[in-house]
TORNU-959392 format. One record per residue: residue number from 1; residue in one letter; x, y, z of N, C-alpha, C in turn. Coordinates in nm, 3 decimals. Layout:
<sites>
num: NUM	residuo: A	n_X: X	n_Y: Y	n_Z: Z	ca_X: X	ca_Y: Y	ca_Z: Z	c_X: X	c_Y: Y	c_Z: Z
...
</sites>
This chain:
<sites>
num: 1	residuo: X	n_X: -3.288	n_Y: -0.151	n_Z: -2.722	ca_X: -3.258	ca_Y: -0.228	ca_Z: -2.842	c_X: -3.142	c_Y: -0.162	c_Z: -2.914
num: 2	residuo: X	n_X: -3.052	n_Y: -0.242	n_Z: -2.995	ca_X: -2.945	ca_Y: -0.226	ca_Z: -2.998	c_X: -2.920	c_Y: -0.186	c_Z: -3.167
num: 3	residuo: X	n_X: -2.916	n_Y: -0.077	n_Z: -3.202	ca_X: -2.937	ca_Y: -0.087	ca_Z: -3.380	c_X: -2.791	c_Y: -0.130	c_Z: -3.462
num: 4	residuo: X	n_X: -2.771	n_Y: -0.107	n_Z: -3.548	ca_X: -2.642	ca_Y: -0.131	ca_Z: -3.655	c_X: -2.507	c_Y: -0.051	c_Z: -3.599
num: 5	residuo: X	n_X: -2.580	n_Y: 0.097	n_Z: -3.610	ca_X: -2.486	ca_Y: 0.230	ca_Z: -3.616	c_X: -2.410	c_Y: 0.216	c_Z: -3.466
num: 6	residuo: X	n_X: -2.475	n_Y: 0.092	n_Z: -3.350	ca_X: -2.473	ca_Y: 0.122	ca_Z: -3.214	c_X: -2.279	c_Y: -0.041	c_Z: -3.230
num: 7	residuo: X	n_X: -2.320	n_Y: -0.108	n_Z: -3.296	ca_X: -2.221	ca_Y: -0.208	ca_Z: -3.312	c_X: -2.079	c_Y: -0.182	c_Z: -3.291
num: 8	residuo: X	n_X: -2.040	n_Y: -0.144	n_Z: -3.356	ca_X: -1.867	ca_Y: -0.040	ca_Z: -3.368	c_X: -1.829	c_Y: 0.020	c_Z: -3.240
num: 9	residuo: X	n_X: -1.945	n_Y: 0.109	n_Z: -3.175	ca_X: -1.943	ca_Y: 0.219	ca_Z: -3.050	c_X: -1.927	c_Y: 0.049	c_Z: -2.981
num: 10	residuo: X	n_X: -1.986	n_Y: -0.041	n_Z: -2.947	ca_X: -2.005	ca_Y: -0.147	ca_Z: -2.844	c_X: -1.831	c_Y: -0.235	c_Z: -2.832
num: 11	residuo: X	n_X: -1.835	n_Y: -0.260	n_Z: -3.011	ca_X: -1.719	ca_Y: -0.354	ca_Z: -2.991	c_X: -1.637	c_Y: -0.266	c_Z: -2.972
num: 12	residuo: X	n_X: -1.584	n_Y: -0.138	n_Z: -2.988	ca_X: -1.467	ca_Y: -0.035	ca_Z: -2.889	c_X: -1.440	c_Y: -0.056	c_Z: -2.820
num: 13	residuo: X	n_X: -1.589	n_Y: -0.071	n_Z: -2.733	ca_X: -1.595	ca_Y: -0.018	ca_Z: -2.538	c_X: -1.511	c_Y: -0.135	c_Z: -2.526
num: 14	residuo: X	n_X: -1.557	n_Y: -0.288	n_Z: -2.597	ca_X: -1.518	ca_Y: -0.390	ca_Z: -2.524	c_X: -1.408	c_Y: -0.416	c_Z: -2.587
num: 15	residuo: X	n_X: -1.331	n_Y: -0.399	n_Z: -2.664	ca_X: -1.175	ca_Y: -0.336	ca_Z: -2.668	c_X: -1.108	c_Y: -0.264	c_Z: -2.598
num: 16	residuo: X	n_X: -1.166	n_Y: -0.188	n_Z: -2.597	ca_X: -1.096	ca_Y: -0.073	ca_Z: -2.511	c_X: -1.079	c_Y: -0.111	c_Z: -2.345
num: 17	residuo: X	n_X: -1.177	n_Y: -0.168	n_Z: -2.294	ca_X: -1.222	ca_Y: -0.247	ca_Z: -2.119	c_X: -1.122	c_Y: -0.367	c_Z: -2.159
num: 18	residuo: X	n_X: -1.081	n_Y: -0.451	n_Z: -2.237	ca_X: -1.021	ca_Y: -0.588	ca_Z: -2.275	c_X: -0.906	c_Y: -0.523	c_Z: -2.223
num: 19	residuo: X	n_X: -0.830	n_Y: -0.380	n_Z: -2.319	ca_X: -0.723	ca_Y: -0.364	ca_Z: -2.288	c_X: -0.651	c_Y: -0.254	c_Z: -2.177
num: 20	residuo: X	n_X: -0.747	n_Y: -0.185	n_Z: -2.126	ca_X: -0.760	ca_Y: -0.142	ca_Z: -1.970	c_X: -0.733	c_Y: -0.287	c_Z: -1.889
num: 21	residuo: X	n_X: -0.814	n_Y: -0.406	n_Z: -1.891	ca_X: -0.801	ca_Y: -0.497	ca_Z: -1.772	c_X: -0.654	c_Y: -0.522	c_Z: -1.794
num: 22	residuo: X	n_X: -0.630	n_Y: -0.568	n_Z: -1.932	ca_X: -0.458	ca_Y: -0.608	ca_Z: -1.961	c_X: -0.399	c_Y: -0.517	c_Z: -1.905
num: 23	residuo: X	n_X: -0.400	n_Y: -0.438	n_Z: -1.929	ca_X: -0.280	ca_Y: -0.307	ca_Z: -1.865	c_X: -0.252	c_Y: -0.302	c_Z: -1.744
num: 24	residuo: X	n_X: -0.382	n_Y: -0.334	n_Z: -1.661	ca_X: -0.406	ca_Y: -0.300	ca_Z: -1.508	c_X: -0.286	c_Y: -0.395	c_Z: -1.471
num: 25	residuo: X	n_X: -0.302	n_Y: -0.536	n_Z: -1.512	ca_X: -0.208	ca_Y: -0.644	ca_Z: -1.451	c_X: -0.135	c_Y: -0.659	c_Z: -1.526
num: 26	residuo: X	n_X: -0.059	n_Y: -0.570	n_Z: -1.599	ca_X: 0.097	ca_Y: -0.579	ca_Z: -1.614	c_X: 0.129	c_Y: -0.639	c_Z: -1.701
num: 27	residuo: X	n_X: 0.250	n_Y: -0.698	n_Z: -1.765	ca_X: 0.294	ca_Y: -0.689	ca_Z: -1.860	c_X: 0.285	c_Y: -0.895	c_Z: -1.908
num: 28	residuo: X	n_X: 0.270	n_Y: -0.961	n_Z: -1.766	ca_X: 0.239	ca_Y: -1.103	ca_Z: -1.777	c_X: 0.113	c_Y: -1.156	c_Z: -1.802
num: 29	residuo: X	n_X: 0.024	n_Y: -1.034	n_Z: -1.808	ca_X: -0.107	ca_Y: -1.052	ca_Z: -1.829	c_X: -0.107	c_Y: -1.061	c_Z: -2.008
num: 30	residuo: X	n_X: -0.096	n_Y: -0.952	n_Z: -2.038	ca_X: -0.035	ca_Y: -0.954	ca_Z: -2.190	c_X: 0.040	c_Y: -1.096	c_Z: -2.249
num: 31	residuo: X	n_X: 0.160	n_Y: -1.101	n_Z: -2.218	ca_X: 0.234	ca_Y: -1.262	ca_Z: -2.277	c_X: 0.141	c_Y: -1.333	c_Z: -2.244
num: 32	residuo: X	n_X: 0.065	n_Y: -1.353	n_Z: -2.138	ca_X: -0.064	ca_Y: -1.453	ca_Z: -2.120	c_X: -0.151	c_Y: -1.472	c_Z: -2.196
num: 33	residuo: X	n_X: -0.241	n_Y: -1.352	n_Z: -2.258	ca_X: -0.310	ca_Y: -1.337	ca_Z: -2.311	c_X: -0.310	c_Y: -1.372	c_Z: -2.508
num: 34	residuo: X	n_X: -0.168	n_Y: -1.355	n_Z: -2.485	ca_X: -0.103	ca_Y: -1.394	ca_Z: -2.644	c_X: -0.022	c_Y: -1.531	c_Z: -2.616
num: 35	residuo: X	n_X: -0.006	n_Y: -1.603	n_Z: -2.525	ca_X: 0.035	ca_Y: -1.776	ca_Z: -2.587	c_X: -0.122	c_Y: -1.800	c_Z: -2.546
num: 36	residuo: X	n_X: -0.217	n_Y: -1.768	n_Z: -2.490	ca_X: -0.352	ca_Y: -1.823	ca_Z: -2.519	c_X: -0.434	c_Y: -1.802	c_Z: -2.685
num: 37	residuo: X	n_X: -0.342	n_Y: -1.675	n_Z: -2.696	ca_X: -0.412	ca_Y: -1.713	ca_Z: -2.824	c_X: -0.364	c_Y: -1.774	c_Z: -2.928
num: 38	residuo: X	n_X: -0.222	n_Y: -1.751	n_Z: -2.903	ca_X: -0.151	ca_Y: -1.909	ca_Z: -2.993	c_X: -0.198	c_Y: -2.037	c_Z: -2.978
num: 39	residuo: X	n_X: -0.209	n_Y: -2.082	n_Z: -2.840	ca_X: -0.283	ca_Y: -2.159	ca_Z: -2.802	c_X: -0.368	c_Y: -2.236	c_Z: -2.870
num: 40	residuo: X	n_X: -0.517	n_Y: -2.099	n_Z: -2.883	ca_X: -0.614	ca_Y: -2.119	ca_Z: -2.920	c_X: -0.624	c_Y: -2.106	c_Z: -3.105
num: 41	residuo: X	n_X: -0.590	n_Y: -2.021	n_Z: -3.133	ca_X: -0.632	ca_Y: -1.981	ca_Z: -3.303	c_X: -0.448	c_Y: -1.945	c_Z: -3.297
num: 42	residuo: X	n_X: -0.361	n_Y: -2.003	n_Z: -3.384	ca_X: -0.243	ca_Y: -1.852	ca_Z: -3.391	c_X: -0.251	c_Y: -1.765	c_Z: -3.464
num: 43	residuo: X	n_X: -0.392	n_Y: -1.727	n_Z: -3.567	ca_X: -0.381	ca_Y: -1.581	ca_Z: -3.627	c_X: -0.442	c_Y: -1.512	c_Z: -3.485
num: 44	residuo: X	n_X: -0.463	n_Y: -1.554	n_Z: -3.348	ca_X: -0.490	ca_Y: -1.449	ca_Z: -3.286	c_X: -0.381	c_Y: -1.444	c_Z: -3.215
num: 45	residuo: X	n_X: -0.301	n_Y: -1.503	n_Z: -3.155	ca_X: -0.143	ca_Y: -1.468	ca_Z: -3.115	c_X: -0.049	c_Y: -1.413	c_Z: -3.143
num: 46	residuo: X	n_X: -0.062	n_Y: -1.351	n_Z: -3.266	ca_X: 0.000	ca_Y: -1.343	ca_Z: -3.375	c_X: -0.069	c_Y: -1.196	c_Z: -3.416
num: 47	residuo: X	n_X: -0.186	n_Y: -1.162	n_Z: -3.408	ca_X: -0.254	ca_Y: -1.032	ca_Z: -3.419	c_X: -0.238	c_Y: -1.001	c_Z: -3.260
num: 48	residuo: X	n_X: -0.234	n_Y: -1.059	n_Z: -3.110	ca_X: -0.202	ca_Y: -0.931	ca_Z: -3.016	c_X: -0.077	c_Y: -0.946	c_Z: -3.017
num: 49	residuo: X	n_X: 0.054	n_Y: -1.026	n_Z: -3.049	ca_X: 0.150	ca_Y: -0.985	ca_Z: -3.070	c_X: 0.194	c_Y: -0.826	c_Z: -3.152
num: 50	residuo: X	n_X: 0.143	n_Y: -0.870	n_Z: -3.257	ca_X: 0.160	ca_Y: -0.738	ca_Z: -3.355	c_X: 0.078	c_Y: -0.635	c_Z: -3.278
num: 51	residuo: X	n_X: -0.015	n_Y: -0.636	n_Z: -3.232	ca_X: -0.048	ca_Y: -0.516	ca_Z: -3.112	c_X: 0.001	c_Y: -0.484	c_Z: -3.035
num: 52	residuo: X	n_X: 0.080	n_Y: -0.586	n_Z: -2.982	ca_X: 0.203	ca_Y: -0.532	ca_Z: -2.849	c_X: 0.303	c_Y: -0.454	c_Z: -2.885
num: 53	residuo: X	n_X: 0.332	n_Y: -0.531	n_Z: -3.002	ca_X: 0.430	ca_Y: -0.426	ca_Z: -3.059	c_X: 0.398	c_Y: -0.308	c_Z: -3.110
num: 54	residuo: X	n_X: 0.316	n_Y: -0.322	n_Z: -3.152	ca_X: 0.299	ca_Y: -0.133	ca_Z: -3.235	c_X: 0.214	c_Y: -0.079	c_Z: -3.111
num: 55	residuo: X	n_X: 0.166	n_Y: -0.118	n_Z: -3.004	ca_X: 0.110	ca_Y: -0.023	ca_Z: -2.872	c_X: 0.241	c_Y: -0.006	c_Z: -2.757
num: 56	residuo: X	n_X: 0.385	n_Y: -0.083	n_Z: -2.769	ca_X: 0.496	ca_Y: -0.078	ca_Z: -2.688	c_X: 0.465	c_Y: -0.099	c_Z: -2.594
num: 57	residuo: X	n_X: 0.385	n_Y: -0.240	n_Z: -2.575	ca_X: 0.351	ca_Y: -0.329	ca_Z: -2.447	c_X: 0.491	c_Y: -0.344	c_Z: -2.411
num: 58	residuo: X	n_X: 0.587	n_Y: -0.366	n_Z: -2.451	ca_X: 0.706	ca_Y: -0.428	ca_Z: -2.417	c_X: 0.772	c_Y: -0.345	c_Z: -2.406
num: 59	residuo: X	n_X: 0.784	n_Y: -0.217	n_Z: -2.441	ca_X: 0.874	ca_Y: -0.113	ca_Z: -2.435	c_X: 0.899	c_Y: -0.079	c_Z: -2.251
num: 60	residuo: X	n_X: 0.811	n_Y: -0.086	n_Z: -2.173	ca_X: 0.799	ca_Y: -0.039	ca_Z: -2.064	c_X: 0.935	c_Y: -0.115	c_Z: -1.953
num: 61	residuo: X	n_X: 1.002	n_Y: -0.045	n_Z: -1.923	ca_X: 1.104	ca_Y: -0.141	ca_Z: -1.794	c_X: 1.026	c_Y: -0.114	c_Z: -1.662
num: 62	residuo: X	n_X: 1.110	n_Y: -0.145	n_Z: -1.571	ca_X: 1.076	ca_Y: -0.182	ca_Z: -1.390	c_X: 1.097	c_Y: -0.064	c_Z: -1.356
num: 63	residuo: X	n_X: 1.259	n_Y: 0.003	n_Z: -1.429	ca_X: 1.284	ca_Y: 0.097	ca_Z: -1.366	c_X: 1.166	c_Y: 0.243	c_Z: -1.392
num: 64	residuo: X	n_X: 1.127	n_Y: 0.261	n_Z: -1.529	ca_X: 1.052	ca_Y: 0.375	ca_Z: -1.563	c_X: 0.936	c_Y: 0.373	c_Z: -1.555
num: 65	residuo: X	n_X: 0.881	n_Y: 0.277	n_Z: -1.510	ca_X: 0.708	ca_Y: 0.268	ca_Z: -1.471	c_X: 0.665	c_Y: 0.210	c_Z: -1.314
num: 66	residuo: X	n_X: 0.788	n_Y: 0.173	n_Z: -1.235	ca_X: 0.816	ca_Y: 0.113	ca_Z: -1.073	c_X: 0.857	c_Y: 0.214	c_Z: -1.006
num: 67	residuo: X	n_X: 0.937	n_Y: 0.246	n_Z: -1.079	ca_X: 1.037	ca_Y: 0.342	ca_Z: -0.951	c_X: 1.014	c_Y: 0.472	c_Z: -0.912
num: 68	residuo: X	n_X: 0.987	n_Y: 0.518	n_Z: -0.775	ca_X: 0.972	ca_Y: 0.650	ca_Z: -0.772	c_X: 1.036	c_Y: 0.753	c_Z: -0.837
num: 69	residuo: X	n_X: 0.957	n_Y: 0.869	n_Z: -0.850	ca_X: 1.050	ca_Y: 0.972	ca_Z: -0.942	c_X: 1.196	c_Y: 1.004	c_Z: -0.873
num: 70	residuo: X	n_X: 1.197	n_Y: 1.041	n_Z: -0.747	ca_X: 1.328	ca_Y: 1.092	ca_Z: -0.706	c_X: 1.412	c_Y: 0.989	c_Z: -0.744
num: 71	residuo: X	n_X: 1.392	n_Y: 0.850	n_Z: -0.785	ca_X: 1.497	ca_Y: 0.758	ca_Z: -0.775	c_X: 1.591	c_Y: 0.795	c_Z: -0.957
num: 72	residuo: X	n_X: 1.494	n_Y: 0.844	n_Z: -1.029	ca_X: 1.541	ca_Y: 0.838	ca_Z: -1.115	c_X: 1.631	c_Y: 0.956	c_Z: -1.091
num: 73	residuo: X	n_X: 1.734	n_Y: 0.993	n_Z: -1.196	ca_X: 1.799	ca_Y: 1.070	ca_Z: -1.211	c_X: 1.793	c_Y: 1.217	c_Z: -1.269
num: 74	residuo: X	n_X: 1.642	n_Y: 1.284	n_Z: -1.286	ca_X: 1.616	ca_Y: 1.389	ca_Z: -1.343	c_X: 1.622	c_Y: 1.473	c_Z: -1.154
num: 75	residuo: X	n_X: 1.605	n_Y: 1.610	n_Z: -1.172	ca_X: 1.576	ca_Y: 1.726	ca_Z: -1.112	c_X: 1.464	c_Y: 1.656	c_Z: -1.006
num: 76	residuo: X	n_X: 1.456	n_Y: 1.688	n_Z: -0.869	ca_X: 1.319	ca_Y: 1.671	ca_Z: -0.754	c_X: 1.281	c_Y: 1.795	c_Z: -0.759
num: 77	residuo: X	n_X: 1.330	n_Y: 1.911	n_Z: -0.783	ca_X: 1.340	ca_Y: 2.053	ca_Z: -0.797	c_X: 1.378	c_Y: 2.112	c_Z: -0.654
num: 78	residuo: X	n_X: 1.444	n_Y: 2.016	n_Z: -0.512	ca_X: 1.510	ca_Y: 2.066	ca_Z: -0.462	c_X: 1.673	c_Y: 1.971	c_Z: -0.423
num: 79	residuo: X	n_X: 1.748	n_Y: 2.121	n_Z: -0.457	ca_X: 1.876	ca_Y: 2.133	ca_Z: -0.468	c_X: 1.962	c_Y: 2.089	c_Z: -0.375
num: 80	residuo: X	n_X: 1.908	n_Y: 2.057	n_Z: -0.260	ca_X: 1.980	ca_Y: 2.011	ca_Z: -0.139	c_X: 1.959	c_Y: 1.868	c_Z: -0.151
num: 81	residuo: X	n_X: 1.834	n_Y: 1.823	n_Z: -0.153	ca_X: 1.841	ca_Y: 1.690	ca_Z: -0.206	c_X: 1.888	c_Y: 1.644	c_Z: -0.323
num: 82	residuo: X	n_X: 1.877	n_Y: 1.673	n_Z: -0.481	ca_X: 1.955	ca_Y: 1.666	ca_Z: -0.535	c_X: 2.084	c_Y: 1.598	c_Z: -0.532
num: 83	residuo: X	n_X: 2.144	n_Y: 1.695	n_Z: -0.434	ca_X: 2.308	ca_Y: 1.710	ca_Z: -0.428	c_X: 2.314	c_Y: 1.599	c_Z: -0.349
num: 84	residuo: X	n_X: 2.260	n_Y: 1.595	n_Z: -0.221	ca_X: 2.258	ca_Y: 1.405	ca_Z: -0.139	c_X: 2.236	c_Y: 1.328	c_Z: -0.212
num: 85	residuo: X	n_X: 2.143	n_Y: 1.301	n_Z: -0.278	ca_X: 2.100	ca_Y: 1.199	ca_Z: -0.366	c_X: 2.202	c_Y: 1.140	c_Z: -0.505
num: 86	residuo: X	n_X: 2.247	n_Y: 1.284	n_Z: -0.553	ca_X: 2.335	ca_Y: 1.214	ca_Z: -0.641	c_X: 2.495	c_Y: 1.182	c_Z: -0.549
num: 87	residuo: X	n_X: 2.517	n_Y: 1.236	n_Z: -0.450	ca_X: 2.670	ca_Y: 1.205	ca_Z: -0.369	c_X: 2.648	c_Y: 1.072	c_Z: -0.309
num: 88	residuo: X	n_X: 2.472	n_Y: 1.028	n_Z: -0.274	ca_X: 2.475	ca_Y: 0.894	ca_Z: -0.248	c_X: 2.483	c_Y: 0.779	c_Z: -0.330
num: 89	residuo: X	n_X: 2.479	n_Y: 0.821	n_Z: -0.409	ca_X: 2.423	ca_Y: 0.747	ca_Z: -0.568	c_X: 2.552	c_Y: 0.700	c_Z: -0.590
num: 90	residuo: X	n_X: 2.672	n_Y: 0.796	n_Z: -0.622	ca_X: 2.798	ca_Y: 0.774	ca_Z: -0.625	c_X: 2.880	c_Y: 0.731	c_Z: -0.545
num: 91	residuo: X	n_X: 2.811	n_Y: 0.728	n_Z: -0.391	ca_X: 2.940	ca_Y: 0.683	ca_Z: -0.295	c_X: 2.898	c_Y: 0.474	c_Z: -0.326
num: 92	residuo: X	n_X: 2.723	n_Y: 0.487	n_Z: -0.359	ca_X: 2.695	ca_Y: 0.345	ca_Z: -0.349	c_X: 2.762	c_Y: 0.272	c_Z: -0.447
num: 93	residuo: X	n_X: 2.742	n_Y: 0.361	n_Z: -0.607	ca_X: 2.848	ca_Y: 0.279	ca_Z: -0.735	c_X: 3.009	c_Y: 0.240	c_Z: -0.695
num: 94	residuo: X	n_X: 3.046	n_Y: 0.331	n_Z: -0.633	ca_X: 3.182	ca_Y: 0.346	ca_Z: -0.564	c_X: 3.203	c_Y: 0.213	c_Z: -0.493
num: 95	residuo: X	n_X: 3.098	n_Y: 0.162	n_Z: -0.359	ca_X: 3.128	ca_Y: 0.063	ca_Z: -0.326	c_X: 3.048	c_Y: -0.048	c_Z: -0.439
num: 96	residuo: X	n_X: 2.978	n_Y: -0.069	n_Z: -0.492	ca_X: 2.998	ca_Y: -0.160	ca_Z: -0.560	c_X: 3.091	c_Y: -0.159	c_Z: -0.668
num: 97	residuo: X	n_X: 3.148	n_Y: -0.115	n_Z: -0.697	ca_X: 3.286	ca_Y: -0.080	ca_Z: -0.785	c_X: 3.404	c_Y: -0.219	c_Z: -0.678
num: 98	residuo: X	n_X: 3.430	n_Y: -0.159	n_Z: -0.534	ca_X: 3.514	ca_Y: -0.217	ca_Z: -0.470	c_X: 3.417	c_Y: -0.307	c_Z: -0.445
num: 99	residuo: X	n_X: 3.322	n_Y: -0.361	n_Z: -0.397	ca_X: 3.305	ca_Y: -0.514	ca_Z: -0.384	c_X: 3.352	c_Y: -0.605	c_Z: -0.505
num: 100	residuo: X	n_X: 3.278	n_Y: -0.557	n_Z: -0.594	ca_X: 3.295	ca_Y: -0.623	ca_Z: -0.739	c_X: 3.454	c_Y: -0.660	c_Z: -0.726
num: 101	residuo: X	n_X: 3.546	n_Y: -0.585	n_Z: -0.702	ca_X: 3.651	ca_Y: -0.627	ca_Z: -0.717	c_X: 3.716	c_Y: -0.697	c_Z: -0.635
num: 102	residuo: X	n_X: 3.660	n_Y: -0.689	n_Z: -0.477	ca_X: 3.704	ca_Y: -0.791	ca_Z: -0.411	c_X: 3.685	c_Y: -0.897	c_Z: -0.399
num: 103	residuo: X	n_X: 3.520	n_Y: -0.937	n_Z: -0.510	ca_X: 3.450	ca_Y: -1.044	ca_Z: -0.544	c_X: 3.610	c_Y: -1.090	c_Z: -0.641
num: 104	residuo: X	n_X: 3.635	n_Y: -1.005	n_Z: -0.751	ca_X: 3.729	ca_Y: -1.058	ca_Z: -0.847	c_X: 3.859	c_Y: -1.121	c_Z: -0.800
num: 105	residuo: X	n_X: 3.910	n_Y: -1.058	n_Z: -0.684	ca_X: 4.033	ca_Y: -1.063	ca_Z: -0.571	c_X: 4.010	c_Y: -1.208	c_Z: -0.550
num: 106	residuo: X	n_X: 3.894	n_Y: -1.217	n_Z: -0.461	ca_X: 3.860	ca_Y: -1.374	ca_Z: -0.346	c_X: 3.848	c_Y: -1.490	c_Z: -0.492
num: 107	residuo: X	n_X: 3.785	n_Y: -1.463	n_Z: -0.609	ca_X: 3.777	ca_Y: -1.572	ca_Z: -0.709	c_X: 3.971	c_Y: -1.591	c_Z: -0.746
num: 108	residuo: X	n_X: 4.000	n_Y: -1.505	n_Z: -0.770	ca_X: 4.150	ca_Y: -1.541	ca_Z: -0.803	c_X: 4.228	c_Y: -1.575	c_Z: -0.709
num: 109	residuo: X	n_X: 4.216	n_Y: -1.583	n_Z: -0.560	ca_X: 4.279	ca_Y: -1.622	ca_Z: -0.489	c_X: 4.229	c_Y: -1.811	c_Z: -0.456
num: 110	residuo: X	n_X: 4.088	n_Y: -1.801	n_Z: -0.473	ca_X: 4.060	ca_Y: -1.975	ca_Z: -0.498	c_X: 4.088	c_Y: -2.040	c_Z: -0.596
num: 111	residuo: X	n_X: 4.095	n_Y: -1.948	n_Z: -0.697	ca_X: 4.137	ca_Y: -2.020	ca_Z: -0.847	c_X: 4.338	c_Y: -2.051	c_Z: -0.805
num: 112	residuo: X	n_X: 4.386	n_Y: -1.956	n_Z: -0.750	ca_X: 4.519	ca_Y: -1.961	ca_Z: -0.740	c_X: 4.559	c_Y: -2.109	c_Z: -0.632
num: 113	residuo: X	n_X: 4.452	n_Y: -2.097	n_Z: -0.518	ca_X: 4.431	ca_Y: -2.239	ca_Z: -0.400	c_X: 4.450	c_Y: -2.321	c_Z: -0.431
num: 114	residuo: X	n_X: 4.312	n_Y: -2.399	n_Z: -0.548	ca_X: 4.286	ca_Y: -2.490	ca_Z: -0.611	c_X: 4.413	c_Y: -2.515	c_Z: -0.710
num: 115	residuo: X	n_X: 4.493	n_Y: -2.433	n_Z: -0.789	ca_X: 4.576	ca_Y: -2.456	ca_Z: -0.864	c_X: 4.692	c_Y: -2.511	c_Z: -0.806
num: 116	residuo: X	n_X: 4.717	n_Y: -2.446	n_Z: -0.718	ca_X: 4.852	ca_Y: -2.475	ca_Z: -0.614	c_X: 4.781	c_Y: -2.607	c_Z: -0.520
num: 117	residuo: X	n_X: 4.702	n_Y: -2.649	n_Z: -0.540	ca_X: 4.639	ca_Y: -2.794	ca_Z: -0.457	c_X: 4.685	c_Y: -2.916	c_Z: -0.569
num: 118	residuo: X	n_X: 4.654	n_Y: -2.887	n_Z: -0.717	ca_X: 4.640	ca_Y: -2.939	ca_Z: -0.807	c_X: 4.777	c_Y: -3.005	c_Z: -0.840
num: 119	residuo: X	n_X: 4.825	n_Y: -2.865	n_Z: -0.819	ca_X: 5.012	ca_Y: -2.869	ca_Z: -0.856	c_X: 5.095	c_Y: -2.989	c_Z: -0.747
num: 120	residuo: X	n_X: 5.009	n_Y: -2.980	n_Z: -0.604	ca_X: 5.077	ca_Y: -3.078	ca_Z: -0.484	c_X: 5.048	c_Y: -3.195	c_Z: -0.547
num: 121	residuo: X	n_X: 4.957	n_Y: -3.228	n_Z: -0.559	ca_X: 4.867	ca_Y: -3.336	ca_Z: -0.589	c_X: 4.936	c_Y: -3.454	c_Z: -0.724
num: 122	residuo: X	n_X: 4.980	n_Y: -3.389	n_Z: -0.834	ca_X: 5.058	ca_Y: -3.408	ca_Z: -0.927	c_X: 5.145	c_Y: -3.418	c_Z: -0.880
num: 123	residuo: X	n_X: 5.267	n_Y: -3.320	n_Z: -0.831	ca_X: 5.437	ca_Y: -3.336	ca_Z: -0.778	c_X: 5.377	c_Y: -3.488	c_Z: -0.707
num: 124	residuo: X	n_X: 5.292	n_Y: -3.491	n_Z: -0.624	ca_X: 5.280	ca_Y: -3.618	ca_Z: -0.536	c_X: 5.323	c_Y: -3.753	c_Z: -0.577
num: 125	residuo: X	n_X: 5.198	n_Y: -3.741	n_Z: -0.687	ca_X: 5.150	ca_Y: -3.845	ca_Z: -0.768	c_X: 5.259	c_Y: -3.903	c_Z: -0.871
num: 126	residuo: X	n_X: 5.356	n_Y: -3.762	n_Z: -0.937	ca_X: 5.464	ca_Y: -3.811	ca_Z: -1.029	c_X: 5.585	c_Y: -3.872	c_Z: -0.923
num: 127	residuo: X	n_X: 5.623	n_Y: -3.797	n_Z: -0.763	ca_X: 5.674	ca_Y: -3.883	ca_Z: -0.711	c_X: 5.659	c_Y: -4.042	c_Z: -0.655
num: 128	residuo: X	n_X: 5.516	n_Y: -4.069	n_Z: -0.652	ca_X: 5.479	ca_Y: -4.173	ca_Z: -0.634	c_X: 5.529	c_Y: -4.296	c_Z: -0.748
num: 129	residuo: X	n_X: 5.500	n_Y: -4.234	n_Z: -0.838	ca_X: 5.518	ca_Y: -4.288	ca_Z: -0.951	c_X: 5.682	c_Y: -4.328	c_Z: -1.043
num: 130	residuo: X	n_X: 5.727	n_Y: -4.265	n_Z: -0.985	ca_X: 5.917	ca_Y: -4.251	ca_Z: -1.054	c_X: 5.990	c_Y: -4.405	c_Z: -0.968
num: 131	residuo: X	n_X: 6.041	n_Y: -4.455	n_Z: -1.030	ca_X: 6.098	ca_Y: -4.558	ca_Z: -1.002	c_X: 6.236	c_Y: -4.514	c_Z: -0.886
num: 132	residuo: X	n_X: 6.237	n_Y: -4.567	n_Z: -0.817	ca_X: 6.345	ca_Y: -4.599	ca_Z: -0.656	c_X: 6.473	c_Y: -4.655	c_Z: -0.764
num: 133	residuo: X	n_X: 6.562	n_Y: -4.566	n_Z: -0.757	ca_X: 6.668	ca_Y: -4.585	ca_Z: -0.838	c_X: 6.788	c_Y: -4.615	c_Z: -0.737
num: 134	residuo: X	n_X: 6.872	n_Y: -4.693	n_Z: -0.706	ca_X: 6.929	ca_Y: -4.804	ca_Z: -0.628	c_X: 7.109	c_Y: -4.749	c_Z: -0.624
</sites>
């Protein structure tokens, strides 16, 4: 049997288990859980909003709670890897540096195509158009 003093300790647990299950499944479980309660009541959408925010449900990215540690950029604490890891890191920015720009290259060379198509197309059209002078 369940007395007064036991109430508070109960509704915790089942706070506390509510927001363990949320956590477990991630961060769409949460936005889920708050347009249901807009949904349903919006002072309760509206109270786990304001919980998300002051618990930094949202604060969390892909990269700092997904990604293995070595990926990030701190110390593995060995030095040989390290040194690969960041020379790979840089040779990869490097080529996306040059794709990016050959992406920029190939757009300005269709933009330049299309313009010089545009330009025939017109000369054409204004010769079509000019009167046969005798």
């Amino acid at each position: 049997m369940s007395t007064i003093a036991d109430v508070p300790t109960q509704r915790g647990n089942w706070l506390a288990r509510a927001e363990n299950w949320l956590d477990a499944r991630g961060k769409a479980a949460w936005i889920a859980a708050m347009v249901v309660g807009f949904i349903a009541f919006w002072p309760i959408g509206l109270a786990l909003l304001a919980f998300m925010l002051f618990r930094g449900k949202f604060g969390e990215t892909r990269t700092s709670s997904r990604a293995p540690r070595f990926m990030t950029r701190g110390s593995s604490g060995n030095a040989a890897f390290d040194a690969y890891r960041n020379e790979t890191l840089r040779r990869l920015e490097d080529e996306q540096k040059a794709f990016e720009s050959f992406l920029e290259r190939l757009r300005e060379a269709k933009d330049k195509a299309e313009f010089d198509e545009f330009m025939k197309d017109r000369a054409a059209r204004h010769d079509e158009e000019r009167p046969v002078e005798a």
